[in-house]
DSSP file (Angstrom, degrees, kcal/mol; ACC not computed):
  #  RESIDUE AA STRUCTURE BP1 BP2  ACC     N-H-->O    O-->H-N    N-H-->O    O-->H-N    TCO  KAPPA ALPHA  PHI   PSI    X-CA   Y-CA   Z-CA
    1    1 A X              0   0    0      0, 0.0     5,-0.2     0, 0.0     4,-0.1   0.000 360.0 360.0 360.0 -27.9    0.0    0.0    0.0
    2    2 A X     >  +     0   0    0      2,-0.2     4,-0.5     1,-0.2     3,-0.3   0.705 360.0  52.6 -55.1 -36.7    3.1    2.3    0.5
    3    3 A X  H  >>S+     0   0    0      2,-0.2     4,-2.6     1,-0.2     5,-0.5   0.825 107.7  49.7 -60.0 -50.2    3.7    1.9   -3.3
    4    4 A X  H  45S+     0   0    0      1,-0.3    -2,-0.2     2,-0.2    -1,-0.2   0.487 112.1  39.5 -84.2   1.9    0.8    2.8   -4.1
    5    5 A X  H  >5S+     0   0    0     -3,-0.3     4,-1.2   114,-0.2    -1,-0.3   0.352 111.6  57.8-113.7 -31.7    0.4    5.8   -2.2
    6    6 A X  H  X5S+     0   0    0     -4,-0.5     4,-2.1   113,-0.2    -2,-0.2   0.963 115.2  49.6 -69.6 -58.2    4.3    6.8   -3.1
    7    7 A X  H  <5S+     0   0    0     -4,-2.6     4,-0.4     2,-0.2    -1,-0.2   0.874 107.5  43.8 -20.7 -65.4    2.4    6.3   -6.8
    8    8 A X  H >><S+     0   0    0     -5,-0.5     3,-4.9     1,-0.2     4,-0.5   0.964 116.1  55.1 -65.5 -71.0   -1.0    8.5   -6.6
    9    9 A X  H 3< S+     0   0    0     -4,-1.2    -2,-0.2     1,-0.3     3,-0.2   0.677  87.4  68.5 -40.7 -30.9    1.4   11.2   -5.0
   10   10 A X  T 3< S+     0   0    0     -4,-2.1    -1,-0.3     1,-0.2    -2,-0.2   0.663 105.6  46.3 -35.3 -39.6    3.6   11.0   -7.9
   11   11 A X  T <4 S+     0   0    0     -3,-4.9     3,-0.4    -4,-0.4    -1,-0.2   0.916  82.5 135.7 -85.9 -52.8    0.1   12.8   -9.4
   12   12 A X     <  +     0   0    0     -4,-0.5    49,-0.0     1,-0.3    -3,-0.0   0.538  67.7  22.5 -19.3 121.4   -0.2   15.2   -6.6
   13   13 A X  S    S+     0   0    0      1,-0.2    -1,-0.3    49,-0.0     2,-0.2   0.449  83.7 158.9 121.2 -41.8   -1.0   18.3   -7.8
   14   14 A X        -     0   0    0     -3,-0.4     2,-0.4    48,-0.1    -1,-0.2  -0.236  17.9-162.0 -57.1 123.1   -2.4   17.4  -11.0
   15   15 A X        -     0   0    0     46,-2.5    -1,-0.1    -2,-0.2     3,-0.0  -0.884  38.9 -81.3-139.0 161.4   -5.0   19.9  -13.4
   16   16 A X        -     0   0    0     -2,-0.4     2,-0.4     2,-0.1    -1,-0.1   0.201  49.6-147.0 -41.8 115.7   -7.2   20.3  -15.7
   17   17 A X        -     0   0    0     43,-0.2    46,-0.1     1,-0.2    45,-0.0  -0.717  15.9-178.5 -63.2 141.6   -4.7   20.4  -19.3
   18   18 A X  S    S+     0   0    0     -2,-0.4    -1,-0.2    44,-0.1    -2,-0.1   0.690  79.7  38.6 -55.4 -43.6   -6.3   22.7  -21.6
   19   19 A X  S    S-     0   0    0      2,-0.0    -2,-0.1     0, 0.0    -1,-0.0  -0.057  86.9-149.2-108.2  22.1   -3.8   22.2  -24.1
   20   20 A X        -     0   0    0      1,-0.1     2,-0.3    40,-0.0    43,-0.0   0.320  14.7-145.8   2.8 148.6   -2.8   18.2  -24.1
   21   21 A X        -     0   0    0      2,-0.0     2,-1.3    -4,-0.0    -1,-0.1  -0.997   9.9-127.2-125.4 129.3    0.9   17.9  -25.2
   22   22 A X        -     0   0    0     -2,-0.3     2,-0.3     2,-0.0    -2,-0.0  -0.817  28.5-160.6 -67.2 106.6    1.9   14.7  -27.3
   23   23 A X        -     0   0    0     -2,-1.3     2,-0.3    35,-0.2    83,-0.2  -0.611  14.1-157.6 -17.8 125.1    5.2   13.0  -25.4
   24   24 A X  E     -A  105   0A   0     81,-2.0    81,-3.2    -2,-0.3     2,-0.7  -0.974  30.0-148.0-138.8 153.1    7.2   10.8  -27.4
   25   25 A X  E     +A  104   0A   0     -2,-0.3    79,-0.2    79,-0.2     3,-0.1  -0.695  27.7 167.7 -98.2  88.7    9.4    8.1  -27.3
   26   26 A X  E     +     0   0A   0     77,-1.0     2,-0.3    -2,-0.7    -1,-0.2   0.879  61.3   0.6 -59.4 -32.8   11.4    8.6  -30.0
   27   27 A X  E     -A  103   0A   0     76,-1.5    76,-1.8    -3,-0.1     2,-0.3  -0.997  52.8-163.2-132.8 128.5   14.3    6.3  -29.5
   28   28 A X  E     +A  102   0A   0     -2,-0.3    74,-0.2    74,-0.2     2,-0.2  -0.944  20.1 170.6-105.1 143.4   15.3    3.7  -26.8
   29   29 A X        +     0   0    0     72,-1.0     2,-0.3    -2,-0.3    -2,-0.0  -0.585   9.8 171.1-122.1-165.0   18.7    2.5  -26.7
   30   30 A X        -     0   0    0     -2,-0.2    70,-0.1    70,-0.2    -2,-0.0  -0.870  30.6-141.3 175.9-175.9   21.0    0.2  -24.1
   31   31 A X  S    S+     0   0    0     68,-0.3    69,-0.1    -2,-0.3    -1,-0.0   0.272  94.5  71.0-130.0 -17.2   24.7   -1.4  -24.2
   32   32 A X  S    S-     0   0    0     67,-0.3    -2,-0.1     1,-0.1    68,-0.1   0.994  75.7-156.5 -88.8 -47.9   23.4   -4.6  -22.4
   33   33 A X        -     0   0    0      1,-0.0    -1,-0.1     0, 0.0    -3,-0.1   0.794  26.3-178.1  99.0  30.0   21.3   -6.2  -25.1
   34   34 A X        -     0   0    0     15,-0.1    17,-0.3     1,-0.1     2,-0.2  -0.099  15.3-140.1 -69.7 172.1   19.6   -7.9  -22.1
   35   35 A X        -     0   0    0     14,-0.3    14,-0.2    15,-0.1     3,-0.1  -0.755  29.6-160.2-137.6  88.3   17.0  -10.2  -23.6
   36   36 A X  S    S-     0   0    0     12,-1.0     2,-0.3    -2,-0.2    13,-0.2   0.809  98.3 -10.9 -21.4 -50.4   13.1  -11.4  -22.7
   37   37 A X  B     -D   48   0B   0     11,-0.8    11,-2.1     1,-0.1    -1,-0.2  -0.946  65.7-125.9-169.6 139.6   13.7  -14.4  -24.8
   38   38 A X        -     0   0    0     -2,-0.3     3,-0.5     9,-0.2     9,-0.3   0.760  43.1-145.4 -70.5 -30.1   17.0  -15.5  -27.7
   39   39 A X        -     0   0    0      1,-0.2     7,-0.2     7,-0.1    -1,-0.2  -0.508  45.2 -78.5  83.1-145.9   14.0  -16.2  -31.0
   40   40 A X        -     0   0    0      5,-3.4    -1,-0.2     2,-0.2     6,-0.1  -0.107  67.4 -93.0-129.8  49.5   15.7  -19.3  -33.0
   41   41 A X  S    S+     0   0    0     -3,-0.5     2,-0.2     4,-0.1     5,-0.1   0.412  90.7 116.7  41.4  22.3   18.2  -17.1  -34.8
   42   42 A X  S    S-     0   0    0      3,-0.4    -2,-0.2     1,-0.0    -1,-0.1  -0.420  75.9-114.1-101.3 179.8   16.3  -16.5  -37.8
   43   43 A X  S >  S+     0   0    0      1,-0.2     3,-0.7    -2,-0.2    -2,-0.1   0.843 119.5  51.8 -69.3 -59.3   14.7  -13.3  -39.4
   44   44 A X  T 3  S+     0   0    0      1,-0.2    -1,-0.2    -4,-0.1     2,-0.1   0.554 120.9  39.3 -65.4 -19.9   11.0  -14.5  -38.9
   45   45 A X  T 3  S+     0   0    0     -5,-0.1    -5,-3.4    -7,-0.1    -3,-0.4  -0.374  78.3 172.0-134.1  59.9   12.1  -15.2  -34.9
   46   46 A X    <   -     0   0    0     -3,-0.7    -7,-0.1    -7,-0.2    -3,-0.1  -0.061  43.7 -85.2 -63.0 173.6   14.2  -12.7  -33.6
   47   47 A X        -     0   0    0     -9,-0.3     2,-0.4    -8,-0.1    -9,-0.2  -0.254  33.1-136.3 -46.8 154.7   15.3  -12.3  -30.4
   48   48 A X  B     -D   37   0B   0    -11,-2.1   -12,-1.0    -3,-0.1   -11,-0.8  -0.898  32.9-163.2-124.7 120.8   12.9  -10.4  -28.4
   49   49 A X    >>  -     0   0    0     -2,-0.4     3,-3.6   -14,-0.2     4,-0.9  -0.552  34.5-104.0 -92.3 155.2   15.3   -7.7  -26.2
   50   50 A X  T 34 S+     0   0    0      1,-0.3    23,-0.2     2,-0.2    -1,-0.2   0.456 116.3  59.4  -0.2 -41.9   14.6   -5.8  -23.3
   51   51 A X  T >4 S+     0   0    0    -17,-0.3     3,-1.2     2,-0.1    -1,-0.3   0.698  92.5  60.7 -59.5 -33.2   14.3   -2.7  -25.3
   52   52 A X  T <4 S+     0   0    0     -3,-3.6     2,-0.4     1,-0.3    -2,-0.2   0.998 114.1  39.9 -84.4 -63.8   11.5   -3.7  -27.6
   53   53 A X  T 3< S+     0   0    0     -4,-0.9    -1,-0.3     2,-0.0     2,-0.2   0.146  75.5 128.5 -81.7  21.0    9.2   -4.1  -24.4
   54   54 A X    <   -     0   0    0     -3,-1.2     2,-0.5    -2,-0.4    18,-0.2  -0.467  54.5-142.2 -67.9 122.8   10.3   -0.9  -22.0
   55   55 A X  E     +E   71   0C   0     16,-2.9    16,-0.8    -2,-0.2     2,-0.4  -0.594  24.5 178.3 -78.9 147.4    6.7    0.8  -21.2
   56   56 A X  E     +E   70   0C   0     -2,-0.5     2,-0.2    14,-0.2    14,-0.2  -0.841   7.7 164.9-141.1 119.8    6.9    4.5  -21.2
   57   57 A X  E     -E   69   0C   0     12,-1.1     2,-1.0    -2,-0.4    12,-0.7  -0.782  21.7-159.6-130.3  82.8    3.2    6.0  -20.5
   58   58 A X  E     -E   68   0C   0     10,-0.3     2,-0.3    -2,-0.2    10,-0.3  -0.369   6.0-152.3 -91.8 134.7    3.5    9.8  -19.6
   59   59 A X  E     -E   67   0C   0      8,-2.4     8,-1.4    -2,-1.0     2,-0.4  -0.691  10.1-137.7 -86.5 145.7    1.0   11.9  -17.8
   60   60 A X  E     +E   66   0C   0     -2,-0.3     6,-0.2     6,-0.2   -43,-0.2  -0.924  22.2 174.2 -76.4 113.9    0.5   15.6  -18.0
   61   61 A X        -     0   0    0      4,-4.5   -46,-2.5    -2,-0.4     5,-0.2   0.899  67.6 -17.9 -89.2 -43.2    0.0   17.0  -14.9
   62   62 A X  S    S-     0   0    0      3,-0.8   -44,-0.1   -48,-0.2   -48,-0.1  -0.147  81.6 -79.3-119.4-132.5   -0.1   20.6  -15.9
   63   63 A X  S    S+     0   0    0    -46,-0.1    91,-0.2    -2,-0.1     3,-0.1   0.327 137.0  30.5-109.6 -14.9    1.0   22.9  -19.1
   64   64 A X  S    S+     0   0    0      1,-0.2    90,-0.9    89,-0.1     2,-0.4   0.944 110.9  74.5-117.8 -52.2    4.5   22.6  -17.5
   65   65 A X  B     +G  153   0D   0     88,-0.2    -4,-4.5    89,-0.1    -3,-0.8  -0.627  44.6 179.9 -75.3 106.2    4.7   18.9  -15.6
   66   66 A X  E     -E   60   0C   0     86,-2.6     2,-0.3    -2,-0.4    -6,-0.2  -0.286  12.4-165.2 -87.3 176.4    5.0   15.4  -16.7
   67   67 A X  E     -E   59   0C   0     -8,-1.4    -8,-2.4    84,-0.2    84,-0.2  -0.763  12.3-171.0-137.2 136.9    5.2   12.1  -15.0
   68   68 A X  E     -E   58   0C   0     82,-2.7    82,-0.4    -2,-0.3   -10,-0.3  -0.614  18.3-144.3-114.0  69.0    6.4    8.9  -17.0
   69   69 A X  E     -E   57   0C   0    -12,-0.7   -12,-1.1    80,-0.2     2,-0.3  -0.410  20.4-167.1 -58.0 114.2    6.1    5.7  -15.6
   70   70 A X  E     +EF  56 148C   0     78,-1.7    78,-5.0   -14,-0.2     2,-0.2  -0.804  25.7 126.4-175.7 106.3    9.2    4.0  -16.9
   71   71 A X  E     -E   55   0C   0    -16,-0.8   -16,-2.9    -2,-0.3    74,-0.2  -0.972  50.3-107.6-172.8 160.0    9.5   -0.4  -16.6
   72   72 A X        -     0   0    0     72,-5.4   -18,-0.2   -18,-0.2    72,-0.1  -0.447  27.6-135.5 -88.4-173.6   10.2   -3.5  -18.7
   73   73 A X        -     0   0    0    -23,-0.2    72,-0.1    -2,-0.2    73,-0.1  -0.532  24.5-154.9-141.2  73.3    7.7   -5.4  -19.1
   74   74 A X        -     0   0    0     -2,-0.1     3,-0.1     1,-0.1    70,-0.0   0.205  13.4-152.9 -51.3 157.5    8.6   -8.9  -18.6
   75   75 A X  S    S+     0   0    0      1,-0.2     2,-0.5   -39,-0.1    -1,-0.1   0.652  86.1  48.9-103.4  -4.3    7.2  -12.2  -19.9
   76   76 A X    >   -     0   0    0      1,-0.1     3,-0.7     3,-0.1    -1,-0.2  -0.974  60.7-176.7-132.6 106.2    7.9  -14.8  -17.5
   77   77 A X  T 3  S+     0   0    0     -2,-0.5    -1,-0.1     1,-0.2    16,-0.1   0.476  88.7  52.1 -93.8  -4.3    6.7  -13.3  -13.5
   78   78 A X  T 3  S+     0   0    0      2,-0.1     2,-0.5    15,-0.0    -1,-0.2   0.012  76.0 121.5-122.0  38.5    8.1  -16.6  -12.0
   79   79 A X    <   -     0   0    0     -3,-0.7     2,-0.4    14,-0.1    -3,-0.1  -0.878  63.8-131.6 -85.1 128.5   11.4  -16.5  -13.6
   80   80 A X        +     0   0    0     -2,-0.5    13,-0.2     1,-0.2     3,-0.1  -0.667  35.6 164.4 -84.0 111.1   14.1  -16.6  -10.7
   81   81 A X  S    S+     0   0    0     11,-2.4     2,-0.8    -2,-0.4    12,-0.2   0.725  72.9  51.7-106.7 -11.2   16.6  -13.9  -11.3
   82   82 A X    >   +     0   0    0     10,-2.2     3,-1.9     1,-0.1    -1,-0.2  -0.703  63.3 169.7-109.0  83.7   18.2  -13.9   -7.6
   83   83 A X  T 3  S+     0   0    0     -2,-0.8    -1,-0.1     1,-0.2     4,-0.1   0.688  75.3  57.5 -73.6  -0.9   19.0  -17.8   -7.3
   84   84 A X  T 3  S+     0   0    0      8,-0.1     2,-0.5     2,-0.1    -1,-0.2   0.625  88.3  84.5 -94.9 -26.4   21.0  -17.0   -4.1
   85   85 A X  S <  S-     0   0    0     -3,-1.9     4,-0.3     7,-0.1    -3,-0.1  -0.698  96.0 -76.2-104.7 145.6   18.1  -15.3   -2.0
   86   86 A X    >   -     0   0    0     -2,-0.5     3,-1.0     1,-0.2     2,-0.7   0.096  37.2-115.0 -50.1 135.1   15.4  -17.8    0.2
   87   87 A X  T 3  S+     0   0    0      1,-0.3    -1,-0.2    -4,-0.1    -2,-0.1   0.341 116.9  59.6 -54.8  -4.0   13.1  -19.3   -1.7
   88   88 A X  T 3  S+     0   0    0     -2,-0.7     2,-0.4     4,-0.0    -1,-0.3  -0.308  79.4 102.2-131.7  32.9   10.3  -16.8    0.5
   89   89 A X    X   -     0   0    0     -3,-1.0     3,-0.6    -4,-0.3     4,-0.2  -0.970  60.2-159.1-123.2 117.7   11.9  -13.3   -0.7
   90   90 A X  G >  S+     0   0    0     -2,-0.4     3,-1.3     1,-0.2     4,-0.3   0.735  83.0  74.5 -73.2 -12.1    9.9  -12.1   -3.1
   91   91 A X  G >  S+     0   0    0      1,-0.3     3,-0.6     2,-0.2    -1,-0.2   0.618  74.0  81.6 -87.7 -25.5   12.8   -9.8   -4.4
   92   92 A X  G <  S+     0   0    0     -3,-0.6   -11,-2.4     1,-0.2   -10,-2.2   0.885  89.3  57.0 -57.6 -40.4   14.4  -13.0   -5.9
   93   93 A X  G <  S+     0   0    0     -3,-1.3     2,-0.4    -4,-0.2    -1,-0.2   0.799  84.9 105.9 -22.4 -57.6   11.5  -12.2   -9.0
   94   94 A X  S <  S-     0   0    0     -3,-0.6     3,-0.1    -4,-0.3    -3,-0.1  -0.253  75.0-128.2 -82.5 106.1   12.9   -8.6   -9.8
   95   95 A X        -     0   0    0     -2,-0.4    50,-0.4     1,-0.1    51,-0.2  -0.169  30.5-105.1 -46.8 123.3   14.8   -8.3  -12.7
   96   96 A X        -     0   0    0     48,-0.1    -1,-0.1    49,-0.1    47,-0.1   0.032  46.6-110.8 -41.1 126.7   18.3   -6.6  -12.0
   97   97 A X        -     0   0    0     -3,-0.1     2,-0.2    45,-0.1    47,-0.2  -0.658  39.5-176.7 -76.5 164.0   18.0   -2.6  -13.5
   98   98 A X  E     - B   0 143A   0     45,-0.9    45,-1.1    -2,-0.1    43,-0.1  -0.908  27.6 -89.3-176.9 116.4   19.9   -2.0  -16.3
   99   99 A X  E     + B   0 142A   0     43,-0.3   -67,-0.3    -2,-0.2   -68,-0.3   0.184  34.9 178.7 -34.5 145.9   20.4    1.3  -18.2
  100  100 A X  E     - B   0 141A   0     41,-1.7    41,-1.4   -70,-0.1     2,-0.5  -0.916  20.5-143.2-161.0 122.7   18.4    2.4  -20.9
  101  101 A X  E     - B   0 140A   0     -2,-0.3   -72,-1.0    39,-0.2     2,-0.5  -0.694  23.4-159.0 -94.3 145.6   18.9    6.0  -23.0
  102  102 A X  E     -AB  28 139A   0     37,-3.4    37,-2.5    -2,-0.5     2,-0.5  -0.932  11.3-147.5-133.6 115.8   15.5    7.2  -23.8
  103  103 A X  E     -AB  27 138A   0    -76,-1.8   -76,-1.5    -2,-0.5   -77,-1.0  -0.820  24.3-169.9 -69.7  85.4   15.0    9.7  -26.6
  104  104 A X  E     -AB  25 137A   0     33,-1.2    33,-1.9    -2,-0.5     3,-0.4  -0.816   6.0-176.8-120.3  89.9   12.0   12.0  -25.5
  105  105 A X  E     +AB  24 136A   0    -81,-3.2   -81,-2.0    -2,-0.7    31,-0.2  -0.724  59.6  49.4-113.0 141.8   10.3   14.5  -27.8
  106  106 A X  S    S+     0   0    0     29,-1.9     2,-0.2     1,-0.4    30,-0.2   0.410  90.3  98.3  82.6  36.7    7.6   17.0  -27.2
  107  107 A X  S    S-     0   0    0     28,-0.9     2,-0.7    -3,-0.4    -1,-0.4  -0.781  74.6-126.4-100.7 157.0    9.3   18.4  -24.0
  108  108 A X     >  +     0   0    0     -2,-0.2     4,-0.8    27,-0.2    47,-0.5  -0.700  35.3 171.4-113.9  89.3   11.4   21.5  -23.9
  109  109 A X  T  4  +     0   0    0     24,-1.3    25,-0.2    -2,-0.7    -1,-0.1   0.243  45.9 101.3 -77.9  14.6   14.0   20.1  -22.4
  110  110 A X  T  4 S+     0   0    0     23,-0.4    -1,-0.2    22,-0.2    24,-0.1   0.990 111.3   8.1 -66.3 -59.2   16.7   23.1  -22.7
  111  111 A X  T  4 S+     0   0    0     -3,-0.4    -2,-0.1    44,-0.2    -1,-0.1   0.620  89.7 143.5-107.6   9.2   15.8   23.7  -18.6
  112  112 A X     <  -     0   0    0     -4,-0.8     2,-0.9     1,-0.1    42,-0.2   0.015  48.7-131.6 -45.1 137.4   13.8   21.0  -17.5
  113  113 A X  E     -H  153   0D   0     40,-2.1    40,-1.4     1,-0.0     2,-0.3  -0.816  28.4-146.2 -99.6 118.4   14.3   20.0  -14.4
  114  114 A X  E     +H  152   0D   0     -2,-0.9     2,-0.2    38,-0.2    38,-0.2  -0.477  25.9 141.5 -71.3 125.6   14.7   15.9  -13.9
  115  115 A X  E     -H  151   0D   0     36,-1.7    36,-0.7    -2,-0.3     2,-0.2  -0.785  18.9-166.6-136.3-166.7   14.0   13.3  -11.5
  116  116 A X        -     0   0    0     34,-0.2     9,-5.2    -2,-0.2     2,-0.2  -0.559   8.1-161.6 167.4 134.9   12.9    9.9  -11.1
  117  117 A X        -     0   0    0      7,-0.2    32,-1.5    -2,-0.2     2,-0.4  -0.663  23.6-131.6-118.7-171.8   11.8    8.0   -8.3
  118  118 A X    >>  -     0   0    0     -2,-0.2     4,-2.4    30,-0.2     3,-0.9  -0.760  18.0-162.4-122.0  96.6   11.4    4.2   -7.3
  119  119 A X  T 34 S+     0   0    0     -2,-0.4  -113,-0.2     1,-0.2  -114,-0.2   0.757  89.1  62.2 -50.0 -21.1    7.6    4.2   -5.8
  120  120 A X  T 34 S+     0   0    0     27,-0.4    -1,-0.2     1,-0.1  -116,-0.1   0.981 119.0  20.1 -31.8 -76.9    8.9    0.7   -4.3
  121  121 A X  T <4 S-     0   0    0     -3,-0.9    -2,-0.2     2,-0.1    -1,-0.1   0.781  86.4-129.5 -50.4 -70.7   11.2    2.1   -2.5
  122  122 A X  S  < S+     0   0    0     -4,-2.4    -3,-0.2     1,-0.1     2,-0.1  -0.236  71.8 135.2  99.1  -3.8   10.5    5.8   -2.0
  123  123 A X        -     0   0    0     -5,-0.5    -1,-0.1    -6,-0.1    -2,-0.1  -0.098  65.3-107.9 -80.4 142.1   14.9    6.2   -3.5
  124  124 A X        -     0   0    0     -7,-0.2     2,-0.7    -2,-0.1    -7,-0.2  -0.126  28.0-149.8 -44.3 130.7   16.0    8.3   -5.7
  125  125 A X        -     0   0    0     -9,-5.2    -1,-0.1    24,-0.0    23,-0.0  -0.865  29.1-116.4-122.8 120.0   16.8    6.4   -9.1
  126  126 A X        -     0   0    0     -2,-0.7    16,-0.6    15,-0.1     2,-0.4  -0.011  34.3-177.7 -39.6 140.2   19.7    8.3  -10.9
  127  127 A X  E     -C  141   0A   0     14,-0.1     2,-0.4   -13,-0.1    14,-0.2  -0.931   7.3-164.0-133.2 154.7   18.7    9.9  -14.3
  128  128 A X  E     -C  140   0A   0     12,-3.4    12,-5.3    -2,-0.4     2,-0.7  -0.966  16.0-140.4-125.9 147.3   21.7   11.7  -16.4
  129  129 A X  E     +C  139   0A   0     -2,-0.4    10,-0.3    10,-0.2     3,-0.1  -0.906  23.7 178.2-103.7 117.9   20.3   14.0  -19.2
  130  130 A X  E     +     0   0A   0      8,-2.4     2,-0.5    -2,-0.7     9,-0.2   0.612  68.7  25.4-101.7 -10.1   22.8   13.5  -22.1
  131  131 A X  E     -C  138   0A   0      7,-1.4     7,-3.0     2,-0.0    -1,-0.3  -0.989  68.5-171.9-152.8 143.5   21.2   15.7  -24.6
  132  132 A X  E     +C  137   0A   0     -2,-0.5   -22,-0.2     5,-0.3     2,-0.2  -0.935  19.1 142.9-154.8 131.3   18.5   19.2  -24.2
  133  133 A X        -     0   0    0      3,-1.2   -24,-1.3    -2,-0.3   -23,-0.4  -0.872  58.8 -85.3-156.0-169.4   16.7   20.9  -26.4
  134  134 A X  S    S+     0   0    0      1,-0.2     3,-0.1   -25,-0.2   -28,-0.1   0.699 124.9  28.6 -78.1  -5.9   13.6   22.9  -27.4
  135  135 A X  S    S-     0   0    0      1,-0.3   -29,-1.9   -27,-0.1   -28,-0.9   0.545 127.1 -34.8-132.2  22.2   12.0   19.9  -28.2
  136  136 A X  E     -B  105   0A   0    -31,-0.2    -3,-1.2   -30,-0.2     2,-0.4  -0.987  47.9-145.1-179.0-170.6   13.3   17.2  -26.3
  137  137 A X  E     -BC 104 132A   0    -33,-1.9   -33,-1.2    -2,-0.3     2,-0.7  -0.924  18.0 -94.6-166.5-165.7   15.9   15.8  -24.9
  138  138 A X  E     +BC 103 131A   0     -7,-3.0    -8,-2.4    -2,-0.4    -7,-1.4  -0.804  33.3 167.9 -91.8 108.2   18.2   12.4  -23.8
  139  139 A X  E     -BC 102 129A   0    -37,-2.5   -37,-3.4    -2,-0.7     2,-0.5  -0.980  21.0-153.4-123.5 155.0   18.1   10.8  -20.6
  140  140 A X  E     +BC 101 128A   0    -12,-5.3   -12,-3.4    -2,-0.5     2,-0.2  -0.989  24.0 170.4-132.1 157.2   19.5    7.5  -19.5
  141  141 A X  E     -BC 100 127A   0    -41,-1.4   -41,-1.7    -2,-0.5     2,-0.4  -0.909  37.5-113.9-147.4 135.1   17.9    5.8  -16.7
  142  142 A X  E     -B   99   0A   0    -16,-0.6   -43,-0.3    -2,-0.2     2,-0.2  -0.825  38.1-165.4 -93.6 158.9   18.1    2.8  -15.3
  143  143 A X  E     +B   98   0A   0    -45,-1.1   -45,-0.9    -2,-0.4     2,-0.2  -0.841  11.9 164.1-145.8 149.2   15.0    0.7  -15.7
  144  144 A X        -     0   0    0      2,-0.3   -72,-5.4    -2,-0.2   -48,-0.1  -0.666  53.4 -62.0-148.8-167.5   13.3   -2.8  -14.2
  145  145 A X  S    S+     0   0    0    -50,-0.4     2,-0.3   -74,-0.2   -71,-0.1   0.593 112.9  43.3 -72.6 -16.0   10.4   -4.8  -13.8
  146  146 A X  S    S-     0   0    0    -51,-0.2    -2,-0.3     1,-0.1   -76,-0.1  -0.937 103.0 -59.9-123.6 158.2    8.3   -2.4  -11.9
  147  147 A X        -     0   0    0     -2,-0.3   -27,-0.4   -78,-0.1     2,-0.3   0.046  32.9-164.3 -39.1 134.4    7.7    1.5  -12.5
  148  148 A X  B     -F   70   0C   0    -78,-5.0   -78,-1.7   -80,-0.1   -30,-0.2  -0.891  19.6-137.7 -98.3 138.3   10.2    3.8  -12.4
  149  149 A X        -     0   0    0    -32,-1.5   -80,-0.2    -2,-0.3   -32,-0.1  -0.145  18.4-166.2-100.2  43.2    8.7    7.3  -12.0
  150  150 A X        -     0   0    0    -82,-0.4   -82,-2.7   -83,-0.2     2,-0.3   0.224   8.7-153.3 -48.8 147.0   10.5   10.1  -14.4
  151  151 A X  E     - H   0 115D   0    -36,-0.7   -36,-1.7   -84,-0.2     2,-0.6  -0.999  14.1-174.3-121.0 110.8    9.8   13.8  -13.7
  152  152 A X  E     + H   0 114D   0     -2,-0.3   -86,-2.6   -86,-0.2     2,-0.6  -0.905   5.2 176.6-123.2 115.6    9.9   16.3  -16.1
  153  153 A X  E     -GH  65 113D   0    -40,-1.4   -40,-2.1    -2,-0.6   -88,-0.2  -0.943  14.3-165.2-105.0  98.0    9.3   20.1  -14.6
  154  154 A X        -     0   0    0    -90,-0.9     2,-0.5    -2,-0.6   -45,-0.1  -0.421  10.2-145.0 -61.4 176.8    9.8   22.6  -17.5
  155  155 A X        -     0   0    0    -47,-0.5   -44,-0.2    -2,-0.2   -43,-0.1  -0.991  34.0 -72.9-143.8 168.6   10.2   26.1  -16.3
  156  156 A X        -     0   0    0     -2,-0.5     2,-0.1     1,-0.1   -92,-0.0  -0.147  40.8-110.6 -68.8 148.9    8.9   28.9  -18.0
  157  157 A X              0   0    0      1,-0.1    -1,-0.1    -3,-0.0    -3,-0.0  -0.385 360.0 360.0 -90.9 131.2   10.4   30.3  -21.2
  158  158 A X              0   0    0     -2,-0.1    -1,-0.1    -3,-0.1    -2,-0.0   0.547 360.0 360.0-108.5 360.0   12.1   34.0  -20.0
């Protein structure tokens, strides 16, 4: 229930848009190649990687304020990734995070101000911004089997 209140707050705040703003995800990238499942090495069955199945769903809270909720989306929920912790830790389930750059367009990212939290948790989940501009911009993030919460604050145009 702690999640799930860190979650709703995450909204806190929230008002009527006037204007809706499209968010996109232009691009996902990553270095690990991690993999949901290998395909059989043919054209017609590729591999299917991490990447291909990252949810990104972002809310407009205001004209200026986003929220993204930011996760993989795994296929197997009783796959054992922590074979070392007792068989009655649920945490043994939760896929290791693993970096992911996410290409983000219809922000004005020249001064947005960045976050991300882990509503699990309540901790701070590092983002670095590699790239800002006026209409988007770069972050990498690490990313898992449950939301991650990116924050995106523009501030006002002077």
């Amino acid at each position: 229930m702690t999640a799930v209140r860190r979650l709703v707050g995450a909204l806190d705040g929230a008002r009527r848009v006037r204007r809706p703003r499209r968010i996109s995800l232009r691009a996902i990238s990553d270095e690990h190649g991690h993999r949901q499942f290998d395909g059989d090495g043919t054209a017609a069955h590729p591999p299917l990687y991490d990447r291909d199945v990252l949810g990104f769903f972002p809310y407009q809270l205001d004209a200026r304020r986003f929220v993204i909720p930011v996760y993989v989306m795994t296929r197997d929920m009783g796959r054992v990734y922590d074979s070392g912790a007792a068989a009655s830790d649920p945490r043994r389930l939760d896929l290791p995070a693993a970096s992911f750059r996410l290409d983000i367009g219809g922000i004005d990212g020249a001064s947005a101000r960045i976050g991300a939290t882990d509503p699990l948790t309540g901790a701070t989940v590092a983002v670095k911004v590699l790239h800002r501009s006026r209409g988007g911009l770069v972050v990498e993030m690490p990313a898992t089997d449950s939301p991650r919460l990116l924050t995106i604050e523009e501030r006002p145009r002077r």
